[in-house]
N, C-alpha and C positions, 0 to 999 in steps of 0.2 A: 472706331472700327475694331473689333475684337478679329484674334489672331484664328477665332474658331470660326471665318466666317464662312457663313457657305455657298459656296462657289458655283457661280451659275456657270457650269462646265461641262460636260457632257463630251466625250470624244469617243464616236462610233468609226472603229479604223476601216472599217470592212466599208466604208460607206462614202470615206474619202474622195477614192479615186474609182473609174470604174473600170474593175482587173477583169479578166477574159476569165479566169477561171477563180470558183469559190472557195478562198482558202481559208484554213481558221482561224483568221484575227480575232485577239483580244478583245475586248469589251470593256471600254474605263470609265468609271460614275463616279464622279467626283460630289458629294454634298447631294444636297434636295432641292428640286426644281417644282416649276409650277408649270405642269404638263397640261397641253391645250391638245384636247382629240377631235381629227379632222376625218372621221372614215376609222380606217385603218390607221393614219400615220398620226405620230404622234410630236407634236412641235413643243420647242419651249418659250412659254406663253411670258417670260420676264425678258427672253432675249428680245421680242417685238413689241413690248411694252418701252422700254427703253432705248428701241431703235426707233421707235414714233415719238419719242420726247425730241430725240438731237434731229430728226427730218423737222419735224413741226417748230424747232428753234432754229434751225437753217431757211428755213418759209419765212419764219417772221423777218429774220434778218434780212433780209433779201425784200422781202416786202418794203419795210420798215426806211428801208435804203434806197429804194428806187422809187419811193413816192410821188415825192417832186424833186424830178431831176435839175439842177441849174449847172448852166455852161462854167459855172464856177466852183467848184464840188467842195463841200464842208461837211465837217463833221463823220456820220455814217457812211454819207455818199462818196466822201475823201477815202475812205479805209476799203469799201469794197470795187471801186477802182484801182487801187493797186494793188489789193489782192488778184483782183483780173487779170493785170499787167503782171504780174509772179508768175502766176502760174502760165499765162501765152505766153511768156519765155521758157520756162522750164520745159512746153509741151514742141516749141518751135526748134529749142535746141535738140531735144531729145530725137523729134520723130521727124525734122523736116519742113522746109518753106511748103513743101506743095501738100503733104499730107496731114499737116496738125492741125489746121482748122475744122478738119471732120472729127478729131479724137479730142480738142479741146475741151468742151463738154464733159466728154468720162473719164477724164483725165482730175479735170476739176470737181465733180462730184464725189470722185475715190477720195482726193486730198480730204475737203469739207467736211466728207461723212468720217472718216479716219481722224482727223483731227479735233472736231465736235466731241465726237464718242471716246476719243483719251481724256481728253479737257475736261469733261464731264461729268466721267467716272470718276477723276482726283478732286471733285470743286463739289458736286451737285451732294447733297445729302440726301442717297439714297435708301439711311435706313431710315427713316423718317415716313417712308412710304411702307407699308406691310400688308405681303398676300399672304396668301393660305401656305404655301410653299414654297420656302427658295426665299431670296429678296433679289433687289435690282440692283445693276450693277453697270461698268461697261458696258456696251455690246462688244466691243474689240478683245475683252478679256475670255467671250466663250469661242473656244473652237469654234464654232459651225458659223458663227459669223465672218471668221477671219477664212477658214476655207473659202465660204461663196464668193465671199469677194477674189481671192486668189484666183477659183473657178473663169469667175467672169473676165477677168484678167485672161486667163488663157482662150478661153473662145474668141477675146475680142483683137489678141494678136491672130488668131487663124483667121476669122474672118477679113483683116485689115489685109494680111497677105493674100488670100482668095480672091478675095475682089477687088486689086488691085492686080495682083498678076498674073490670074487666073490658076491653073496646072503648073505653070512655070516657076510656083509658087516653091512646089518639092522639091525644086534643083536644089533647093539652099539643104539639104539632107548629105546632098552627093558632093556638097563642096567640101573641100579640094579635091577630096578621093573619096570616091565610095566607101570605101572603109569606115568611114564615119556616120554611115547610115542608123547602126546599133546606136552610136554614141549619142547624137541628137535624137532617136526616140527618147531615150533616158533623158536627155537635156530636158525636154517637154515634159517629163511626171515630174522632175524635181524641181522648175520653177515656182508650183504652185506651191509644192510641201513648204521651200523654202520661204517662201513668200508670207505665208500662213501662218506656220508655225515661227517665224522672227517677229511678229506683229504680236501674234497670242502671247509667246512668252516673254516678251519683256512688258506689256502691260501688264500680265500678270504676276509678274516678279515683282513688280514696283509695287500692286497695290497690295503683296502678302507680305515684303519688306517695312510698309507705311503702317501696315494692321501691327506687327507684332510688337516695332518700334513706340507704337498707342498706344501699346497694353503693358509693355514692361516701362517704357518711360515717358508715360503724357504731359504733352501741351508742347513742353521746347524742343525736345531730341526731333521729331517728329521732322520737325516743319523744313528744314535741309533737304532732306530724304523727300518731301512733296513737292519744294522746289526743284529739286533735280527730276522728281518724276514727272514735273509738267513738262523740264528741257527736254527728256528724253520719248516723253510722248509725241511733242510736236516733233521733233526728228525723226520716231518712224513713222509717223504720216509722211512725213516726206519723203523720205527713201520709198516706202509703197509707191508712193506716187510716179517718184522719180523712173524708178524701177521698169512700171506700167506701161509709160510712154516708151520708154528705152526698146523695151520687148514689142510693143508697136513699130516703133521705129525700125527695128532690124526686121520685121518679117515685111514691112511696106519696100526697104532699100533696095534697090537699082541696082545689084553689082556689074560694072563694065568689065570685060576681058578683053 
């Protein structure tokens, strides 16, 4: 991997989040992409090329795994049952007896598709494939992957507290004191940023520290800096993940007075 590589990246600030009023954000294009036109909008066509590679190897796996199930689990069927039993604890601790079995699901699908798509991008050899523009990469390394998922993360804590505790849902604004009403809006835009942008940039830190360390000193320097970047890829899957439930979990909570 050359240190010139070009980066499926694209970060449209103004597009992030959605502000009341139209302010001048910046506009940052990183490298050359392979733009898919849909109408008006224009998508990038390597970020969903490589996010149907790691969906389409998480099908397999999961297929592959549940084929024939036996009361006595071996092999693939051994590893994605306790994968199962990880993450129902991670989602039980996080969010609660009575609530995590509804969030277990997209709690486990964030981990998977987060974990899959770091793994991926440091293992799979993706210049070996060639489009017209751009090459493939991560999906976790482009912004706009890492935003939607953040996105969905915040919908899906609002929703878990709406429909669960209906209007009563706001009070958690006015705890302790009103006064903190400003402060927990703000809490709510900077989940995501946070969220997003911790995921985006240390996959991408890793794989422009891995590119450069390849071109100034290939084969041996290299492969430390890949092993570390697989540790620290599957760590922020996990943190994502962890995180997801956590913020489910406090907007589901029950507080007694």
């Amino acid at each position: 991997m050359s240190p010139t590589r070009r980066l499926s990246d694209t970060a449209y600030l103004s597009q992030m989040l959605p502000l009341p009023l139209a302010l001048p954000l910046a506009e940052l294009e990183v490298g050359q992409h392979l733009y898919w036109h849909l109408g008006n909008l224009k998508i990038h066509g390597q970020v969903f090329l490589s996010s149907w590679v790691v969906i389409g190897a998480l099908l397999a796996l999961v297929f592959v795994g549940t084929r024939k199930l036996e009361r006595d689990p071996r092999g693939l069927q051994n590893f994605l049952e306790f994968l199962w039993d990880y993450l129902r604890d991670l989602a039980r601790e996080q969010i609660g007896e009575k609530a995590y079995r509804d969030w277990l699901p997209f709690i486990g699908t964030l981990f998977l598709f987060i974990f899959v798509s770091n793994w991926g991008g440091a293992l799979l050899p993706w210049k070996l494939i060639s489009l017209p523009h751009g090459e493939l990469g991560a999906p976790t390394a482009d912004i706009n992957t890492t935003v939607a998922l953040a996105l969905l993360v915040s919908l899906a804590y609002f929703y878990a507290g709406l429909s669960r505790k209906g209007f009563r849902y706001f009070e958690y604004y006015v705890e302790p004191t009103p006064i903190m009403v400003p402060f927990k809006i703000v809490e709510d835009f900077t989940k995501p940023l946070s969220l997003s942008f911790r995921l985006f940039g240390n996959i991408l830190a890793d794989e422009l520290v891995v590119a450069v360390l390849a071109f100034l000193v290939p084969l041996v320097v290299p492969l430390p800096a890949m092993l570390l970047g697989l540790f620290t890829s599957a760590i922020q899957a996990l943190i994502f993940a962890t995180l997801a439930a956590y913020y489910i979990g406090e907007a589901v909570h029950e507080s007694h007075h």
